[in-house]
TIVEXVO-802709 format. One record per residue: residue number from 1; x, y, z of N, C-alpha, C in turn; residue in one letter. Coordinates in nm, 3 decimals, always signed. Example, Ala and Ser with C-alpha at 12.3 -4.5 7.8 and 13.67 -1.06 7.14 Angstrom:
// residues 2
+-----+---------+---------+---------+---------+---------+---------+---------+---------+---------+------+
!  nr !     n_X !     n_Y !     n_Z !    ca_X !    ca_Y !    ca_Z !     c_X !     c_Y !     c_Z ! rest !
+-----+---------+---------+---------+---------+---------+---------+---------+---------+---------+------+
!   1 !  +1.319 !  -0.569 !  +0.780 !  +1.230 !  -0.450 !  +0.780 !  +1.320 !  -0.330 !  +0.780 !    a !
!   2 !  +1.285 !  -0.225 !  +0.708 !  +1.367 !  -0.106 !  +0.714 !  +1.290 !  +0.003 !  +0.787 !    s !
+-----+---------+---------+---------+---------+---------+---------+---------+---------+---------+------+
END
This chain:
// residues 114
+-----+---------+---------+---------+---------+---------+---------+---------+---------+---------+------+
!  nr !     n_X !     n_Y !     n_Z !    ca_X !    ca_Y !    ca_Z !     c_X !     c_Y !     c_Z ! rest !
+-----+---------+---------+---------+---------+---------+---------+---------+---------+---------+------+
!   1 ! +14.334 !  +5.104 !  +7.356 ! +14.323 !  +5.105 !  +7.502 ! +14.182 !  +5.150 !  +7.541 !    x !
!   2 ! +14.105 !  +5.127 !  +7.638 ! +13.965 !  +5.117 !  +7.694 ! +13.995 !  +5.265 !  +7.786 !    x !
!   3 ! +13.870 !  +5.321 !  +7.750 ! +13.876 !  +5.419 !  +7.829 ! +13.904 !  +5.452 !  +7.955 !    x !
!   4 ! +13.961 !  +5.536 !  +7.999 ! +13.991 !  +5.580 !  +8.142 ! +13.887 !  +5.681 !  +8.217 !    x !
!   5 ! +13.802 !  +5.671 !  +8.329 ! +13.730 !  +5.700 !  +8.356 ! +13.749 !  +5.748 !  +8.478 !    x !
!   6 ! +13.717 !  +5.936 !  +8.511 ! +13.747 !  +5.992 !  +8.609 ! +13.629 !  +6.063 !  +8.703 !    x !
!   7 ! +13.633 !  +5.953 !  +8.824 ! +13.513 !  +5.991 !  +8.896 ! +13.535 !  +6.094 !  +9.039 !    x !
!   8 ! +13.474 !  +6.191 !  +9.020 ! +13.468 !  +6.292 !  +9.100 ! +13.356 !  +6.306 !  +9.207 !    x !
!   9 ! +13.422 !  +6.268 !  +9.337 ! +13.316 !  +6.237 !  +9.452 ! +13.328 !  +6.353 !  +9.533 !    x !
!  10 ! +13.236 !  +6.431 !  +9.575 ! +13.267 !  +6.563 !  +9.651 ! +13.192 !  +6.537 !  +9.766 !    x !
!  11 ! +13.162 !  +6.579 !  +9.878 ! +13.068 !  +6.612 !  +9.989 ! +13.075 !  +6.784 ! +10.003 !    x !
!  12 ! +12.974 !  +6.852 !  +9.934 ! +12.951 !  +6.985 !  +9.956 ! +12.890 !  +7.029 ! +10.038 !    x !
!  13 ! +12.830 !  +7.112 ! +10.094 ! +12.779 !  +7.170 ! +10.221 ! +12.620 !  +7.160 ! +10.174 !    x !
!  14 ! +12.575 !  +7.137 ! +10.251 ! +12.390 !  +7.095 ! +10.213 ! +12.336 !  +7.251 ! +10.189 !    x !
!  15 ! +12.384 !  +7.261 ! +10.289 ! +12.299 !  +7.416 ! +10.300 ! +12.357 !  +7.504 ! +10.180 !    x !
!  16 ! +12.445 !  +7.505 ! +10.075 ! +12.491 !  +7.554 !  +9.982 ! +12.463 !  +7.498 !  +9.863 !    x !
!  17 ! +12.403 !  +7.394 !  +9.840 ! +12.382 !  +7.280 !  +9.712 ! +12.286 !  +7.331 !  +9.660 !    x !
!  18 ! +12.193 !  +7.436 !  +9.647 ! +12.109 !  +7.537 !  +9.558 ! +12.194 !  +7.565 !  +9.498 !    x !
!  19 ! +12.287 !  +7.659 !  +9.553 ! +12.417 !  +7.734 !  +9.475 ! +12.470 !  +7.689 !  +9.413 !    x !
!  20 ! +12.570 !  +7.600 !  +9.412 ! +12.636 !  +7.491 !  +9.361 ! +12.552 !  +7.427 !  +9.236 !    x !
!  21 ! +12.405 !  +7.363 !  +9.277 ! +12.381 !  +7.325 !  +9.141 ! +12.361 !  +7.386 !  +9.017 !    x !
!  22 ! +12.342 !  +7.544 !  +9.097 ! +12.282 !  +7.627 !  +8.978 ! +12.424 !  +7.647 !  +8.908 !    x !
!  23 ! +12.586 !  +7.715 !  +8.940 ! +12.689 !  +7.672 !  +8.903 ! +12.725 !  +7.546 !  +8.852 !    x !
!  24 ! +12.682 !  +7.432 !  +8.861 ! +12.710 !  +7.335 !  +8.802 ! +12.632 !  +7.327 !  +8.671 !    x !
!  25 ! +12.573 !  +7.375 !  +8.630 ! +12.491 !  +7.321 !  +8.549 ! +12.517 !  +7.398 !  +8.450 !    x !
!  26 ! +12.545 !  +7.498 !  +8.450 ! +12.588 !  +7.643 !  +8.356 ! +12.753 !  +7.583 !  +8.340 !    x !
!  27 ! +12.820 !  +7.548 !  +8.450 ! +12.953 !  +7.525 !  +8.407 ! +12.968 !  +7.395 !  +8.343 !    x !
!  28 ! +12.873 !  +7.266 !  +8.314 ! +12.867 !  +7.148 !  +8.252 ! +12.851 !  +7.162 !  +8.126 !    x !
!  29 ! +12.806 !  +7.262 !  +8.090 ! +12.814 !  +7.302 !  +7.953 ! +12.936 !  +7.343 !  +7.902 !    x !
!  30 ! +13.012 !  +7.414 !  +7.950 ! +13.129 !  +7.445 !  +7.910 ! +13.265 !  +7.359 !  +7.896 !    x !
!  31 ! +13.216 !  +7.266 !  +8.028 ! +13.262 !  +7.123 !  +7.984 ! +13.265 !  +7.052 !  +7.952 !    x !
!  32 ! +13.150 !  +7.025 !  +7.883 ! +13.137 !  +6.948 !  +7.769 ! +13.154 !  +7.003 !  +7.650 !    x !
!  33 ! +13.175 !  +7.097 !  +7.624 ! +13.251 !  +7.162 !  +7.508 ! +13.419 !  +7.095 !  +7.492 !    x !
!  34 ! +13.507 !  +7.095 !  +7.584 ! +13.599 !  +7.081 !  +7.624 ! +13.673 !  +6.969 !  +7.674 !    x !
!  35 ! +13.549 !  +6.870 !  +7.703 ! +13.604 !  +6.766 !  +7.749 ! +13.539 !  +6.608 !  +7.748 !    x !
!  36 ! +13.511 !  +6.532 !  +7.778 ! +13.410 !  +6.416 !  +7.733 ! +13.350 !  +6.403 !  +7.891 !    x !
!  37 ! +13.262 !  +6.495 !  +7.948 ! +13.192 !  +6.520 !  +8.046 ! +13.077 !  +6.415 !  +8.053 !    x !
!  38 ! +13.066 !  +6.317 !  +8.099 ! +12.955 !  +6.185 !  +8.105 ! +12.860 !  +6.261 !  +8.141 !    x !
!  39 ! +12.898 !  +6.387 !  +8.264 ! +12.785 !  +6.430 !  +8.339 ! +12.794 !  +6.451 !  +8.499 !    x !
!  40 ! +12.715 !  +6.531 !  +8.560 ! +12.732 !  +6.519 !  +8.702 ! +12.602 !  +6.467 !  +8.769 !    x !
!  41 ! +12.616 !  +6.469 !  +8.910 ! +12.486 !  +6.449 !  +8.948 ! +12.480 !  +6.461 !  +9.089 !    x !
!  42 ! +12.377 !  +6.476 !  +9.143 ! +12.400 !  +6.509 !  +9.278 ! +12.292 !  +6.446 !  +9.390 !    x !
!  43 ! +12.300 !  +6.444 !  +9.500 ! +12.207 !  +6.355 !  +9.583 ! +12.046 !  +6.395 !  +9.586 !    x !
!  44 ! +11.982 !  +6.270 !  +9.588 ! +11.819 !  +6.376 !  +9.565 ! +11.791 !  +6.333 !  +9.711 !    x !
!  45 ! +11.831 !  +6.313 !  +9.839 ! +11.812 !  +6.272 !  +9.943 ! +11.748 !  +6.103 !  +9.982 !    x !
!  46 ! +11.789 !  +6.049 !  +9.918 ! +11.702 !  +5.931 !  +9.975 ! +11.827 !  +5.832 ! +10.043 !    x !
!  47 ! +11.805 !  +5.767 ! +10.163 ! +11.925 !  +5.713 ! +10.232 ! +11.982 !  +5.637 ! +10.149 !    x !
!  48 ! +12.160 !  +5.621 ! +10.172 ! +12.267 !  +5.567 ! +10.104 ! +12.228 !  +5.407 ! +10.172 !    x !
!  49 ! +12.240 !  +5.324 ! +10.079 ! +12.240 !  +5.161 ! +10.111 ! +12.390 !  +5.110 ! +10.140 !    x !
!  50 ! +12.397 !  +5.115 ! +10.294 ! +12.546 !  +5.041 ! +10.314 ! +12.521 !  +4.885 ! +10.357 !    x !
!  51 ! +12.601 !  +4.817 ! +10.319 ! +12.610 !  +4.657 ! +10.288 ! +12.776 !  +4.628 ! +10.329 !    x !
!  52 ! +12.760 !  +4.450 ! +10.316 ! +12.878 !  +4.425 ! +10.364 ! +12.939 !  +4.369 ! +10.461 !    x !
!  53 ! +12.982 !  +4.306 ! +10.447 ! +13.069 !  +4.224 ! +10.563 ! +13.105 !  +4.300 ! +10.676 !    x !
!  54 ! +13.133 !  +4.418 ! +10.649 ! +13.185 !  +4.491 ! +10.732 ! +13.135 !  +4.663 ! +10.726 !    x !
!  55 ! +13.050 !  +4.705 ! +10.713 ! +12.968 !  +4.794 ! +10.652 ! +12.999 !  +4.887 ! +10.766 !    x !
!  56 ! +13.030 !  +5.036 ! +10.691 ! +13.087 !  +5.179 ! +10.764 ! +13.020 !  +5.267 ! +10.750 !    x !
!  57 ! +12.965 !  +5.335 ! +10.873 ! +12.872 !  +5.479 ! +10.817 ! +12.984 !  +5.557 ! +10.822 !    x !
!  58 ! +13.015 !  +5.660 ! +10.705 ! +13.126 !  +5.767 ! +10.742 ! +13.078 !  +5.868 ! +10.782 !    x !
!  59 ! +13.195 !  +5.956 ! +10.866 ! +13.098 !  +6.076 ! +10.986 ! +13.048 !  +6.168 ! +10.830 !    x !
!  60 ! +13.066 !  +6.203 ! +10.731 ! +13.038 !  +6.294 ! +10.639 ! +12.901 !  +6.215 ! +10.561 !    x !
!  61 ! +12.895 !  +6.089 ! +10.569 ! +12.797 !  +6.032 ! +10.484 ! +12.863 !  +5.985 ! +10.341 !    x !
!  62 ! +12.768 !  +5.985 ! +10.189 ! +12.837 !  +5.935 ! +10.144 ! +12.873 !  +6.093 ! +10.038 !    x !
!  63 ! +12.904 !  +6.096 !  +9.965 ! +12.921 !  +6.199 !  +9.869 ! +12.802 !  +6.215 !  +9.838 !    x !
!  64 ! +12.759 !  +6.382 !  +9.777 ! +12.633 !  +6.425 !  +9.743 ! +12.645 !  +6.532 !  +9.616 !    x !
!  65 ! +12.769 !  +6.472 !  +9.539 ! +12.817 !  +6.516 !  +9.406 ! +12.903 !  +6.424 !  +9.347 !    x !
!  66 ! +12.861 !  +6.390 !  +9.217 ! +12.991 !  +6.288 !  +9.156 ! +13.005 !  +6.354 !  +9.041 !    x !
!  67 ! +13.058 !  +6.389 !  +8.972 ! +13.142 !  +6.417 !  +8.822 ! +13.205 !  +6.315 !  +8.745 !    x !
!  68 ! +13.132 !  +6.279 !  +8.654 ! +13.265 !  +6.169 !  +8.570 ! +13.304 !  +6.221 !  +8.443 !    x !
!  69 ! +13.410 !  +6.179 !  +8.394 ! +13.495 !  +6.244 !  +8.247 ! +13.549 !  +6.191 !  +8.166 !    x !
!  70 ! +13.524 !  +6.138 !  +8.102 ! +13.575 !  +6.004 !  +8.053 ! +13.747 !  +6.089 !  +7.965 !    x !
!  71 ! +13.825 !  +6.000 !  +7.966 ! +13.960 !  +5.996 !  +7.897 ! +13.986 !  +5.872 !  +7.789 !    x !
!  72 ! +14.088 !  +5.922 !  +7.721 ! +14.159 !  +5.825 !  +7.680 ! +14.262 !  +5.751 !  +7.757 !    x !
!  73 ! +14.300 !  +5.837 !  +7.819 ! +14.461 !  +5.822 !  +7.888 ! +14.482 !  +5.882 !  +8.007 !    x !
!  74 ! +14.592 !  +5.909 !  +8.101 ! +14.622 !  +5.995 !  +8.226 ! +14.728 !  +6.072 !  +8.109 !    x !
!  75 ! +14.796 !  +6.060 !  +8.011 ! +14.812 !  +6.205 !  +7.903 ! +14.748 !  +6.263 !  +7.875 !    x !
!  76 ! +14.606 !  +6.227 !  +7.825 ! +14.482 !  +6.347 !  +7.761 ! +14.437 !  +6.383 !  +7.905 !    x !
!  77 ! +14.419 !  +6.316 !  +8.008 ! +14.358 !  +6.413 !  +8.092 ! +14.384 !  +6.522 !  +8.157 !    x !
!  78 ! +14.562 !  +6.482 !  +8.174 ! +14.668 !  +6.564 !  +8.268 ! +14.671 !  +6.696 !  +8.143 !    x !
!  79 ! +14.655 !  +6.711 !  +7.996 ! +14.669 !  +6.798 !  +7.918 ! +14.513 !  +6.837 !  +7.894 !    x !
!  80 ! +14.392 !  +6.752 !  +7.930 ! +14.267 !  +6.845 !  +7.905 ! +14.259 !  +6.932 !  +8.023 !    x !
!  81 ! +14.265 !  +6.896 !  +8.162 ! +14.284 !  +6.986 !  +8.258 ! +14.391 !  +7.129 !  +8.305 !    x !
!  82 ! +14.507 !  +7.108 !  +8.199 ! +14.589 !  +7.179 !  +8.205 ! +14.510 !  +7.271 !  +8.056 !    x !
!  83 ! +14.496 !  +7.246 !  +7.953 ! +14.387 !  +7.325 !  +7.854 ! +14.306 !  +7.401 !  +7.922 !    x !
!  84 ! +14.226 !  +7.324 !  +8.010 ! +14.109 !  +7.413 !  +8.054 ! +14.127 !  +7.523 !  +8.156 !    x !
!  85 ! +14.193 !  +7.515 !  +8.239 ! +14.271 !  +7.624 !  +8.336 ! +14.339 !  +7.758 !  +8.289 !    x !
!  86 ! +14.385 !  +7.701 !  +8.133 ! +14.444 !  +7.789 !  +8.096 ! +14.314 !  +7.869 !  +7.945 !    x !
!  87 ! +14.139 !  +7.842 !  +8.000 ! +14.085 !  +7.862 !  +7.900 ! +13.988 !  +7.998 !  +7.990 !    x !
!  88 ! +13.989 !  +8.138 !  +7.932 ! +13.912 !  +8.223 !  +7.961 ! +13.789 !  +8.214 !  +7.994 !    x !
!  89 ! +13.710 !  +8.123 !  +7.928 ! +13.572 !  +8.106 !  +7.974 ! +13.539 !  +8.066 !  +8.118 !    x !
!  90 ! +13.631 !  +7.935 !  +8.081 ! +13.628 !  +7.850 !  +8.249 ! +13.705 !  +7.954 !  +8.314 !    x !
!  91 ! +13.763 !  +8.020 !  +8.298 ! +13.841 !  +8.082 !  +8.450 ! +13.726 !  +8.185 !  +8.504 !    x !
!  92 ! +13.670 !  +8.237 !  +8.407 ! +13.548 !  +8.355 !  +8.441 ! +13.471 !  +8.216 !  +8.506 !    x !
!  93 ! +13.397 !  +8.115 !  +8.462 ! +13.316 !  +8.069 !  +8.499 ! +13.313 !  +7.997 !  +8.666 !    x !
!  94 ! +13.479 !  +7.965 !  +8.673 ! +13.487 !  +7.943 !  +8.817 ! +13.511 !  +8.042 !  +8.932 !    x !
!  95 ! +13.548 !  +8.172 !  +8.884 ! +13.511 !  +8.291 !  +8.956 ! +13.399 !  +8.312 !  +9.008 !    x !
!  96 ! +13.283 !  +8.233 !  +8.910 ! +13.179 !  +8.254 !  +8.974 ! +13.116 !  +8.134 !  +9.068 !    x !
!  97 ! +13.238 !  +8.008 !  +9.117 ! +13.161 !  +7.911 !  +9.191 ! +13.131 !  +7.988 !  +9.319 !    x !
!  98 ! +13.057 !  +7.891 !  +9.411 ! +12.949 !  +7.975 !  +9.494 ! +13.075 !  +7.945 !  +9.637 !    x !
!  99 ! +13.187 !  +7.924 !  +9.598 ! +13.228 !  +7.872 !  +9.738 ! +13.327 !  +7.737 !  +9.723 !    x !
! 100 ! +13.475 !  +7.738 !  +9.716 ! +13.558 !  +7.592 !  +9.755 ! +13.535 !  +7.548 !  +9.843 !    x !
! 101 ! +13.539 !  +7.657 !  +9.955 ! +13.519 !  +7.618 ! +10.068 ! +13.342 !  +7.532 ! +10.141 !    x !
! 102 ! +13.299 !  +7.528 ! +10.012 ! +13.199 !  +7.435 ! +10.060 ! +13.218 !  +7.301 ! +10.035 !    x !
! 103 ! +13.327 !  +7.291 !  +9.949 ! +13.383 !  +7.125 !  +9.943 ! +13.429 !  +7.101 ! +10.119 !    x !
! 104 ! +13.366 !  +6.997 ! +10.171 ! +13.399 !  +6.934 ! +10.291 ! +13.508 !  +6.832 ! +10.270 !    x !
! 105 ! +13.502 !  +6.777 ! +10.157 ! +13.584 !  +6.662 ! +10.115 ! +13.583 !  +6.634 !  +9.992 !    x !
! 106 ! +13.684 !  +6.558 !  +9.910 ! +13.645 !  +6.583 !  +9.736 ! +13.768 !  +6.447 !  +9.753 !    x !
! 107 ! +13.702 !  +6.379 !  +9.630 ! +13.797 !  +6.246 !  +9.608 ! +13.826 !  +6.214 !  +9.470 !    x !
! 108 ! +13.902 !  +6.176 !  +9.373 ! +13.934 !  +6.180 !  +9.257 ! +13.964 !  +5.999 !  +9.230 !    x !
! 109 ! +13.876 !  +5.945 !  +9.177 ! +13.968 !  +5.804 !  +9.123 ! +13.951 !  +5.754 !  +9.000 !    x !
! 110 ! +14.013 !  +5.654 !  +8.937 ! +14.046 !  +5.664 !  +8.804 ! +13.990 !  +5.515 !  +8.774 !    x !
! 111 ! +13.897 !  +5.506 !  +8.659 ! +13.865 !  +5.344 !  +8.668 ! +13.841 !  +5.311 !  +8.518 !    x !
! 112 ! +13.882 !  +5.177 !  +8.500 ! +13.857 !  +5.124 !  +8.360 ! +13.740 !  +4.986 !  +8.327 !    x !
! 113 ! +13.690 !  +4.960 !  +8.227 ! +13.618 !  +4.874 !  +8.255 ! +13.693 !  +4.761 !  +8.214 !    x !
! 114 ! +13.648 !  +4.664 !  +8.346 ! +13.710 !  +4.495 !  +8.352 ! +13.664 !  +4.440 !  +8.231 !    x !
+-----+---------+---------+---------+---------+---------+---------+---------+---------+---------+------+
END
């Protein structure tokens, strides 16, 4: 079976994305210990290209964090995420995120290649 691929779209608070990256970057390590972490990445400001027949500015813009993770399955993932929650490092390490509440919006979808 072709990998399952889990993309993590966030809109975080601008004014907090110092914080956040410096947490992200310390905690990407730990996830990639743990998990098949492609990587994150985050907006370097240059305008989003909307196109389209029918083309939408959304009031938030577009996401200015993505996370992807690659899987085998929705079994390995539903059990790597349940692993990691239940792993001391990461729980210290998300104690130290800078803020949930700077997620404005966060989207999770699952994709394979055609």
């Amino acid at each position: 079976m072709a990998d399952l691929f889990e993309i993590r779209d966030y809109h975080y608070r601008e004014d907090r994305m110092d914080e956040y990256r410096a947490w992200a970057e310390e905690a990407s390590r730990i996830l990639r210990d743990r998990m098949k972490l492609l990587g994150f990445w985050v907006d370097v400001g240059i305008p989003t290209q909307i196109m389209g027949s029918d083309p939408m500015h959304l009031p938030l813009g577009s996401a200015n964090v993505t996370w992807v993770i690659c899987w085998e399955d929705m079994e390995q993932r539903e059990a790597g995420w349940e692993r990691l929650w239940g792993d001391p490092e990461w729980r210290e390490k998300w104690d130290e995120h800078p803020g949930f509440d700077g997620y404005l919006h966060m989207s999770v979808r699952f994709l394979r290649e055609a």
